[in-house]
Each structure stands twice: as C-alpha cells, then as structure tokens.
ZABA-325829 format. One record per atom (N, C-alpha, C, O): residue number from 1; residue in three letters; atom name; x negated, y, z. Coordinates in pm, 1 decimal, m for minus. Atoms other than C-alpha are relative to their C-alpha. Last residue first. Example, Ala and Ser with C-alpha at 12.3 -4.5 7.8 and 13.67 -1.06 7.14 Angstrom:
2
 bavo doza zase        u        v        w
    2  SER    N     82.0   m119.0     m6.0
    2  SER   CA  m1367.0   m106.0    714.0
    2  SER    C     77.0    109.0     73.0
    2  SER    O     26.1    219.8     89.9
    1  ALA    N    m89.0   m119.0      0.0
    1  ALA   CA  m1230.0   m450.0    780.0
    1  ALA    C    m90.0    120.0      0.0
    1  ALA    O   m193.6    118.1     66.5
END
This chain:
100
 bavo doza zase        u        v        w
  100  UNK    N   m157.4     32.9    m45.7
  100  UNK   CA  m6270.3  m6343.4  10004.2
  100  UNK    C     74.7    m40.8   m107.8
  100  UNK    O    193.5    m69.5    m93.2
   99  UNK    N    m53.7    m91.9     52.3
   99  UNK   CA  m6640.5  m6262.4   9880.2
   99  UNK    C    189.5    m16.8     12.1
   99  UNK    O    264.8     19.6    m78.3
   98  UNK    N   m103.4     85.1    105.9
   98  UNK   CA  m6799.7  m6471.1  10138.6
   98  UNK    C     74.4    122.9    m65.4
   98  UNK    O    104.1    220.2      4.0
   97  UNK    N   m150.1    m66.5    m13.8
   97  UNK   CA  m7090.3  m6314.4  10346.6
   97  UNK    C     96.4    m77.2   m142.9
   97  UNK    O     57.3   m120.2   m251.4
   96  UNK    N    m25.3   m122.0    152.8
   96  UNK   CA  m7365.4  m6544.1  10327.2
   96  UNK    C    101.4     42.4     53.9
   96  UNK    O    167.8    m18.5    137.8
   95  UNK    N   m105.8     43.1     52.1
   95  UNK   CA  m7443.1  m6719.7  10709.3
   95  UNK    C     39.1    113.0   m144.5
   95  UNK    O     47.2    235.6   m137.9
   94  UNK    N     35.6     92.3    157.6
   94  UNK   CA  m7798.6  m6737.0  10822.7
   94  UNK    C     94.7    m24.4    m50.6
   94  UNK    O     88.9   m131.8   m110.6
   93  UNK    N    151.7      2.9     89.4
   93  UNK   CA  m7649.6  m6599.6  11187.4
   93  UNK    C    m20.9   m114.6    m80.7
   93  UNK    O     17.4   m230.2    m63.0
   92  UNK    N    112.0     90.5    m70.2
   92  UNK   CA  m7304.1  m6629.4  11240.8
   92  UNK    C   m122.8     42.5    m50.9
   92  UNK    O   m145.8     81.4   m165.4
   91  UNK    N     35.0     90.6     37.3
   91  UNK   CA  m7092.2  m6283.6  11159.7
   91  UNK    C   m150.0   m115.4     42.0
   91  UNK    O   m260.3    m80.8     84.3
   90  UNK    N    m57.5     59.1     51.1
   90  UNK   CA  m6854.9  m6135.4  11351.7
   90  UNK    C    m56.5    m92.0    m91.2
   90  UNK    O      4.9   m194.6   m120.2
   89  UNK    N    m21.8    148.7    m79.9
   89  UNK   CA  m7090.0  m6071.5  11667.4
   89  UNK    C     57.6    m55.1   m108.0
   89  UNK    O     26.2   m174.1   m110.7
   88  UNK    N    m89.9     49.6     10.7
   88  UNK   CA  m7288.3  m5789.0  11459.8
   88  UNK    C     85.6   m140.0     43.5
   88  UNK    O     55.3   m246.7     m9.9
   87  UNK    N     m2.5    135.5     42.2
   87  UNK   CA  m7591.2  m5694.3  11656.3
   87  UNK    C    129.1    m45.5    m48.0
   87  UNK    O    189.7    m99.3     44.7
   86  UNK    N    m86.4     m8.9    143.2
   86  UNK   CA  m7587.5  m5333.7  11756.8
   86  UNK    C    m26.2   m119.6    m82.6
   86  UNK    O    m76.9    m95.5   m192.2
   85  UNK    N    112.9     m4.4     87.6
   85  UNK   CA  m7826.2  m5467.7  12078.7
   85  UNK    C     33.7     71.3   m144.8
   85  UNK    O    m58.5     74.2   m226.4
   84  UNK    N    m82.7   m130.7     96.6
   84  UNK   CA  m7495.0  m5402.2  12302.7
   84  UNK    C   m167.7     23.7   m123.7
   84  UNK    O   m201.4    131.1   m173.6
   83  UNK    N   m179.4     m8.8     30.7
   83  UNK   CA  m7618.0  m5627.1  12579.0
   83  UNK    C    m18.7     97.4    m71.8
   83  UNK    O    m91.6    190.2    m36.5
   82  UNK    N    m76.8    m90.0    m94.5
   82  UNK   CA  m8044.6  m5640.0  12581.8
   82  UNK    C    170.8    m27.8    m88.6
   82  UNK    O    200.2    m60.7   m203.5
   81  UNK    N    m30.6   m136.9     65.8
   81  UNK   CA  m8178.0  m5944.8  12325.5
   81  UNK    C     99.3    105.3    121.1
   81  UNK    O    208.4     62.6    159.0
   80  UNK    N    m74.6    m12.0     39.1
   80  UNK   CA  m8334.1  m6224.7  12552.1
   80  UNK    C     15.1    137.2    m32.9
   80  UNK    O    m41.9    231.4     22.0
   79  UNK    N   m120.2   m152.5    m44.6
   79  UNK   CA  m8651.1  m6245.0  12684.6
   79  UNK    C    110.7     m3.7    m94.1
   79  UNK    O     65.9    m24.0   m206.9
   78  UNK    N   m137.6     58.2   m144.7
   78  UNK   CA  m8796.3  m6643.6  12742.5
   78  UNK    C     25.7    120.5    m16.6
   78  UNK    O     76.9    150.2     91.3
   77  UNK    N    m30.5    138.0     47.4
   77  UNK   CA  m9080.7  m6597.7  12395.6
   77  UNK    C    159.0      7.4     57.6
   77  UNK    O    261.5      8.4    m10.5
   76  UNK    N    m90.1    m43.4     79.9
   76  UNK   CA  m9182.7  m6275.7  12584.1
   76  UNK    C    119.1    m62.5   m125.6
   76  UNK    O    214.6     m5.5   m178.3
   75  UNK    N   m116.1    m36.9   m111.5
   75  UNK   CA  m9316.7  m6491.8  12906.2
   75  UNK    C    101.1     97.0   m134.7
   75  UNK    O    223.6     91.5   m124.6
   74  UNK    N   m108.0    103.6    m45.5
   74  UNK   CA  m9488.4  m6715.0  12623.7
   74  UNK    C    106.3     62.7    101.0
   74  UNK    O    217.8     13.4    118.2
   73  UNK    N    m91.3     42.4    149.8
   73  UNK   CA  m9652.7  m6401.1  12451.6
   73  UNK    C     84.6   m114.8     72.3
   73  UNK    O    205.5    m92.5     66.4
   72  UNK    N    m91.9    m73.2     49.8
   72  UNK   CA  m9757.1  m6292.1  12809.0
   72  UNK    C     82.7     18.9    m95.8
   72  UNK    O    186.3     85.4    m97.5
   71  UNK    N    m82.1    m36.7    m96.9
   71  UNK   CA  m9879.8  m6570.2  12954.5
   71  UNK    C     83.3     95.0    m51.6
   71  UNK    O    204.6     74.4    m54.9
   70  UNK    N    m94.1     99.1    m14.6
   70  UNK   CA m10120.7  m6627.4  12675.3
   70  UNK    C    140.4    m41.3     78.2
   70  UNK    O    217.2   m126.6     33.8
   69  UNK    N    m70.8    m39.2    118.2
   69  UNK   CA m10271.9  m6261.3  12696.2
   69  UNK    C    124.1   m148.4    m44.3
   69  UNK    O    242.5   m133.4    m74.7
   68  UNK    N   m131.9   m110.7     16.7
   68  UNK   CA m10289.1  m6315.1  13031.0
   68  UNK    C     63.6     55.8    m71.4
   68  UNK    O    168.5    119.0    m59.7
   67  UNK    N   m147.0     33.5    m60.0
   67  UNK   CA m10462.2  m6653.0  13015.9
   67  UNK    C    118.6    106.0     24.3
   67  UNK    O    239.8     86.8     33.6
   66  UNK    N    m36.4    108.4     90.1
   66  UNK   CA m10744.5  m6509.7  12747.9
   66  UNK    C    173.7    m22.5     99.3
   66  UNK    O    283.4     26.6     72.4
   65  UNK    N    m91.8    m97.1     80.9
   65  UNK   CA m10816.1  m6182.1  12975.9
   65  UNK    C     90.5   m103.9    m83.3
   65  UNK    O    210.1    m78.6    m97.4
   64  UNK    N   m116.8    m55.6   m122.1
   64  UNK   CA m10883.6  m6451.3  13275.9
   64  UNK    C     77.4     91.4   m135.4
   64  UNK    O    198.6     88.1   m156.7
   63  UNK    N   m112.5    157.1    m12.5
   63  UNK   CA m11084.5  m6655.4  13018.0
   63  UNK    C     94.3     73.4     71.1
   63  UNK    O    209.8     37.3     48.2
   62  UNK    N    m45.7     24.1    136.4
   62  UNK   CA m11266.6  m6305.5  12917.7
   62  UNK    C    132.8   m125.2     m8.6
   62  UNK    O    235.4   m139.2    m75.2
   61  UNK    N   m101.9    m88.5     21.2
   61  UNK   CA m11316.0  m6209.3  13290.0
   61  UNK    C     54.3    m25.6   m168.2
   61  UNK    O    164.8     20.5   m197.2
   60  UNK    N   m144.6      7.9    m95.9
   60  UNK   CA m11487.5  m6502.2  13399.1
   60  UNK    C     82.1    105.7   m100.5
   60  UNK    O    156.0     60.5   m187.9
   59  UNK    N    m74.2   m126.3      4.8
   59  UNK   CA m11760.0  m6534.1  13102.4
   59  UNK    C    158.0     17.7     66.3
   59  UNK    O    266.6     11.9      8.7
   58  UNK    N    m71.2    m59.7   m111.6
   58  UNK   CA m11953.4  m6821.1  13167.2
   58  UNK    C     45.0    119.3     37.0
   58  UNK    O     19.7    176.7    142.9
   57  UNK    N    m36.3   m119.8    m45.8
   57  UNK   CA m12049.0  m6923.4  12865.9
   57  UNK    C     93.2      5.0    107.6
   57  UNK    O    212.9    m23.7    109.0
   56  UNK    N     85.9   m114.6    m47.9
   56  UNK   CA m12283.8  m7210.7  12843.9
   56  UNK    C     46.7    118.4     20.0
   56  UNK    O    m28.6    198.3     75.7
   55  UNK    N     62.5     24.6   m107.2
   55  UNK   CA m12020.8  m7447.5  12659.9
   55  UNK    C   m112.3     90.2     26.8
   55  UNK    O   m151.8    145.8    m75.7
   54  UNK    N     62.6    117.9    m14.5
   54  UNK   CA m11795.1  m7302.0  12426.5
   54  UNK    C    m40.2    m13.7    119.2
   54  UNK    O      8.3     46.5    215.0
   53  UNK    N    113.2    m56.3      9.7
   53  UNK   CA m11608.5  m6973.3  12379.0
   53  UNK    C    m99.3   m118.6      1.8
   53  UNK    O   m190.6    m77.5    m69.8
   52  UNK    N     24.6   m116.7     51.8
   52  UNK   CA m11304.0  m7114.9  12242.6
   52  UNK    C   m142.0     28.2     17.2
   52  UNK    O   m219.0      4.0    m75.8
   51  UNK    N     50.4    100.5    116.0
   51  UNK   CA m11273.9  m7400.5  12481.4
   51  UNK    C    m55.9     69.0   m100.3
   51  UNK    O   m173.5     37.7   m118.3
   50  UNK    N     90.8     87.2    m26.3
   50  UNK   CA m11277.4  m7198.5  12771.7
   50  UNK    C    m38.9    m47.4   m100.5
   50  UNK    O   m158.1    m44.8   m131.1
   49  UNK    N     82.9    m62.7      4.4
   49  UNK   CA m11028.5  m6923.6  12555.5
   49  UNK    C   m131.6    m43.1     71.9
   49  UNK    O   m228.9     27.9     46.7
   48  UNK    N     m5.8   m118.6    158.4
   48  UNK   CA m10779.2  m7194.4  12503.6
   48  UNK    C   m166.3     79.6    m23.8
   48  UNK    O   m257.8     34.3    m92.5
   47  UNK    N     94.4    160.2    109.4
   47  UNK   CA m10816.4  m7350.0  12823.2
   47  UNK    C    m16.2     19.8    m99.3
   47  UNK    O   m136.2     15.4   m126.5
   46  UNK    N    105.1     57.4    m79.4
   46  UNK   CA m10746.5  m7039.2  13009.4
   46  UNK    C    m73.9    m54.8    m92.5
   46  UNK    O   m175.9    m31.9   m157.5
   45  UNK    N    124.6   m124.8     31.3
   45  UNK   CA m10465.8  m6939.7  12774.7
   45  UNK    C   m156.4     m7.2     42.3
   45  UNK    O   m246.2     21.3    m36.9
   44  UNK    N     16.8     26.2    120.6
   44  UNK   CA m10301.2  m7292.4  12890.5
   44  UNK    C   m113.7    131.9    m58.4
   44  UNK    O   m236.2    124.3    m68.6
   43  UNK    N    121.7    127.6     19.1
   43  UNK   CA m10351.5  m7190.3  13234.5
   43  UNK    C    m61.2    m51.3   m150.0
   43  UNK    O   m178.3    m63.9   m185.9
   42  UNK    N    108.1    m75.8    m32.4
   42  UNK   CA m10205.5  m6832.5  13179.0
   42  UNK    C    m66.0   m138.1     29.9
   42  UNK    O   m184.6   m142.5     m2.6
   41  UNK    N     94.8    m48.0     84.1
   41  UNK   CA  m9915.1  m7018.8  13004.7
   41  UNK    C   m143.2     76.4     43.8
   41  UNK    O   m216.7     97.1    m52.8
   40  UNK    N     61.9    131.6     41.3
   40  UNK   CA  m9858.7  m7295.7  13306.2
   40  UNK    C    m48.9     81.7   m163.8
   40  UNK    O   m139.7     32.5   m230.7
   39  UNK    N    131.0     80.1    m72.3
   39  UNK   CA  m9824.1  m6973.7  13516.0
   39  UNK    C    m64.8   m119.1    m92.3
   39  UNK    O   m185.8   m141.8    m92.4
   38  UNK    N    103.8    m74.4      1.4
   38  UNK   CA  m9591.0  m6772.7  13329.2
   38  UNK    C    m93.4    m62.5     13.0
   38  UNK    O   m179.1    m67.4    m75.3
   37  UNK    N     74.1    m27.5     90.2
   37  UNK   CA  m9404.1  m7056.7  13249.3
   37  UNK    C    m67.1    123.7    m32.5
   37  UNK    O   m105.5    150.2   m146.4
   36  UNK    N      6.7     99.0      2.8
   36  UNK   CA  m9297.3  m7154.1  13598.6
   36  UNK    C    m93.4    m42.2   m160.1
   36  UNK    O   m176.6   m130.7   m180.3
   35  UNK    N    125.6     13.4    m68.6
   35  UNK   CA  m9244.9  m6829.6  13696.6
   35  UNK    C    m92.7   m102.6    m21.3
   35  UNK    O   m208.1    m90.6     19.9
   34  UNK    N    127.5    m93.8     27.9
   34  UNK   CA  m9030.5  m6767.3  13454.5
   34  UNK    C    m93.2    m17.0     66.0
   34  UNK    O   m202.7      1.6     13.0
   33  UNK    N     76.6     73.8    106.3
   33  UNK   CA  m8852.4  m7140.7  13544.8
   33  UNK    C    m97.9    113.2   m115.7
   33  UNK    O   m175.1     79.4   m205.4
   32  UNK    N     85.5    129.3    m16.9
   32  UNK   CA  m8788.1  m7042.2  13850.9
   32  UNK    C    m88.4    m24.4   m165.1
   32  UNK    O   m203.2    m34.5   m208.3
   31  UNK    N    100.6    m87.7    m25.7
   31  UNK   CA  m8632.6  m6650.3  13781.9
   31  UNK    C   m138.1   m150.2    m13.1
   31  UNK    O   m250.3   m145.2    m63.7
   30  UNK    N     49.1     m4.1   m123.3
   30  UNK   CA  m8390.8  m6824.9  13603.0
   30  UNK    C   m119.9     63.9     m3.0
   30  UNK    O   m190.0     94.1    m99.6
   29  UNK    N    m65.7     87.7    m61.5
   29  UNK   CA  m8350.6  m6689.9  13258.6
   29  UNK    C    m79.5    m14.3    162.3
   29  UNK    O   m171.6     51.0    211.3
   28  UNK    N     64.3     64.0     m7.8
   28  UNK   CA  m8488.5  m6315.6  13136.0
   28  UNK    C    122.3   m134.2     64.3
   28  UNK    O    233.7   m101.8    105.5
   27  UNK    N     m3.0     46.9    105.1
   27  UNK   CA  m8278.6  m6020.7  13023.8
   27  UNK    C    m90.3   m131.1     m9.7
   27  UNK    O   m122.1   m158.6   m125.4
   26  UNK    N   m132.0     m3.9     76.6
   26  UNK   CA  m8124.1  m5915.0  13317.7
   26  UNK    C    m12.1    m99.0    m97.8
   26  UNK    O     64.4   m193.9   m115.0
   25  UNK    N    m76.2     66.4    m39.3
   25  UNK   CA  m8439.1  m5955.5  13565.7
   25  UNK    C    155.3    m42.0   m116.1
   25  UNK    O    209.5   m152.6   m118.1
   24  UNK    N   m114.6     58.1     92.9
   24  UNK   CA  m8679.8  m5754.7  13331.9
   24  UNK    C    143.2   m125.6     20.0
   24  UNK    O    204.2   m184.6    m69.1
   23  UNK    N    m11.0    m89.8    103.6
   23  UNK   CA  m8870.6  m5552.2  13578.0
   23  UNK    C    128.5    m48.5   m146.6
   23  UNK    O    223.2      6.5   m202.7
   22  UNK    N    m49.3   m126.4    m22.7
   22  UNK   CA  m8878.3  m5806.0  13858.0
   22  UNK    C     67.3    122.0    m83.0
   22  UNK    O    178.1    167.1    m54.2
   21  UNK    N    m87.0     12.2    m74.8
   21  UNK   CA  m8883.9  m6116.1  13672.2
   21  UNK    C     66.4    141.1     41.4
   21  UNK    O    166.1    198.2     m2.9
   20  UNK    N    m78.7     17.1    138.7
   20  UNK   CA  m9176.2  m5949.4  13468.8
   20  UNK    C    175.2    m62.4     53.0
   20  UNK    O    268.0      0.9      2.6
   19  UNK    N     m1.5   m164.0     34.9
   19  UNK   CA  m9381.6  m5833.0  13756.8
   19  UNK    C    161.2    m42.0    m86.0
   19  UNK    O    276.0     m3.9    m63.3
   18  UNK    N    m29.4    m62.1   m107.2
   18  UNK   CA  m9339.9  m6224.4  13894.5
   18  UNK    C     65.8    148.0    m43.0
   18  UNK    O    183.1    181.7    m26.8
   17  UNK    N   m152.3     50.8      4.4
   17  UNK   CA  m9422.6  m6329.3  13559.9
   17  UNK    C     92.0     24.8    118.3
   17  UNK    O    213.0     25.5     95.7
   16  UNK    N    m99.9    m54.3     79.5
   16  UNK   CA  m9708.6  m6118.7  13583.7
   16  UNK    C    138.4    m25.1    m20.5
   16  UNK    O    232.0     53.6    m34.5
   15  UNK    N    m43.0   m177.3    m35.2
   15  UNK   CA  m9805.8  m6242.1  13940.1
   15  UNK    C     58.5     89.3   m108.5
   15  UNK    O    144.9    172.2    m79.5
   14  UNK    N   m112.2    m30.1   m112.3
   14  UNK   CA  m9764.7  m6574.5  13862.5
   14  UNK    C     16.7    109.6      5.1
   14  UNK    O    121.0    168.6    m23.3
   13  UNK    N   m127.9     56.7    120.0
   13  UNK   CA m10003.6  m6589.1  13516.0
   13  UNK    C    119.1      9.1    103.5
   13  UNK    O    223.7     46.4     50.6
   12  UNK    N    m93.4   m141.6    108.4
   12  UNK   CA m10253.1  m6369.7  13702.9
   12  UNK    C     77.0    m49.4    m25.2
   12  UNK    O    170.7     29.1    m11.4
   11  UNK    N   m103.1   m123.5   m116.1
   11  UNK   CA m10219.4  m6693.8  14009.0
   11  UNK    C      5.8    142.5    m59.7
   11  UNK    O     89.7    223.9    m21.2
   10  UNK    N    m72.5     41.5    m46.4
   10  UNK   CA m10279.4  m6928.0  13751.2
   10  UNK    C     67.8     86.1     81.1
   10  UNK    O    184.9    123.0     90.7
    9  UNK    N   m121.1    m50.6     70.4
    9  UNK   CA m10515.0  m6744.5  13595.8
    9  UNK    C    111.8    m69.0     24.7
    9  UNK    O    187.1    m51.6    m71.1
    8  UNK    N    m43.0   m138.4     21.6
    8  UNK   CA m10735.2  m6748.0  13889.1
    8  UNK    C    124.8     25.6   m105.2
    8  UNK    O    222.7     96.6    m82.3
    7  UNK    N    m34.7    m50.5    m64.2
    7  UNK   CA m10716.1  m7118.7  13979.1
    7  UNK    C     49.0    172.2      3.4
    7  UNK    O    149.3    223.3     53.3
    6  UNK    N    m95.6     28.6    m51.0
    6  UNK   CA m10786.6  m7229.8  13703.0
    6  UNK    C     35.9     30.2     64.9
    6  UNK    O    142.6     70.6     18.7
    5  UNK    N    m78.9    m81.8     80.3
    5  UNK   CA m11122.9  m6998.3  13637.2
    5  UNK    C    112.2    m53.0     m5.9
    5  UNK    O    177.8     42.2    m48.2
    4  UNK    N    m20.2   m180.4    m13.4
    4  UNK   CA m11229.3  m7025.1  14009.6
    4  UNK    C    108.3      9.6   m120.5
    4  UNK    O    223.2     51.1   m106.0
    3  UNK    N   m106.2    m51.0   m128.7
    3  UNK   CA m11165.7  m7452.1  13973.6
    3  UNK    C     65.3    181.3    m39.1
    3  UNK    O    168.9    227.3    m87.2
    2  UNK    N   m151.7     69.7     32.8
    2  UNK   CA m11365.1  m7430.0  13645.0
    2  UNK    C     94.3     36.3     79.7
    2  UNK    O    168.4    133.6     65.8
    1  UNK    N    m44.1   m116.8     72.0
    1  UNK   CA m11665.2  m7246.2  13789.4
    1  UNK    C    136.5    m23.0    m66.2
    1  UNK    O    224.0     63.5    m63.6
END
C-alpha cells in the first residue's frame, strides 16, 4: 500500500507542477527544477499525512489529498512577483527612508 501511495503522489505532484509550468511559465524558474519540486513535495505531503494518520489507516485518498496540498504550498514558495507589481524599485527592501 506504500508503493501505490508513493507512487501516486508523485505522479499528482508532476502533473500539477506540470499544470503549473504551463499556466504560470513567466513567473516560475526552470521548468526542471518545478517539476522537480512538485514531485518531491507531493511525496513529502505523503509522508506527512501517512505519519499523521497513524498505523491501520489506510486512507488512499487523504495521503493523496495530503501530497497535493504539500505540492502546492512548495510549488507557490518558487512564483515570483508578476512585472509591474507597483513595487517601488527605488527603495531596498527593510531599508528606513532617510530624511535627507
């Protein structure tokens, strides 16, 4: 039952990050290394929500919901702010304004 539930969110955790590539190409880095942490977060999520529920539950679809919710905070983690965010460039971030 292990294998199934590794194996499955492995391949949700691809296919969103996949979606997510697609859909958010601009604002994401290589496409490799989204894919790369889609997948190893929908495992992690996995294990998470395995461990979580304990031993005797064999609840597929909860570990599968677990790795996609994990997948998805780590694939939003890797998005960058869209161009023209109204983000002031002149000053650094955490910097006081100086009274001149």
């Amino acid at each position: 039952m292990l294998l199934i539930e590794a194996l499955g969110s492995a391949l949700l955790g691809l296919a969103l990050s996949a979606a997510a590539v697609r859909a958010l190409a601009t604002r994401l880095p290589a496409p490799g290394i989204v894919l790369v942490s889609g997948m190893l977060g929908a495992l992690f999520g996995a294990y998470l929500t395995h461990t979580a529920l304990g031993p005797g539950h064999n609840n597929l679809p909860a570990v599968f919901g677990g790795g996609v919710l994990v997948s998805a905070v780590v694939l939003s983690l890797l998005l960058r702010p869209a161009a023209g965010a109204g983000r002031s460039p002149q000053r650094a971030p955490f910097s006081l304004p100086s009274r001149g």
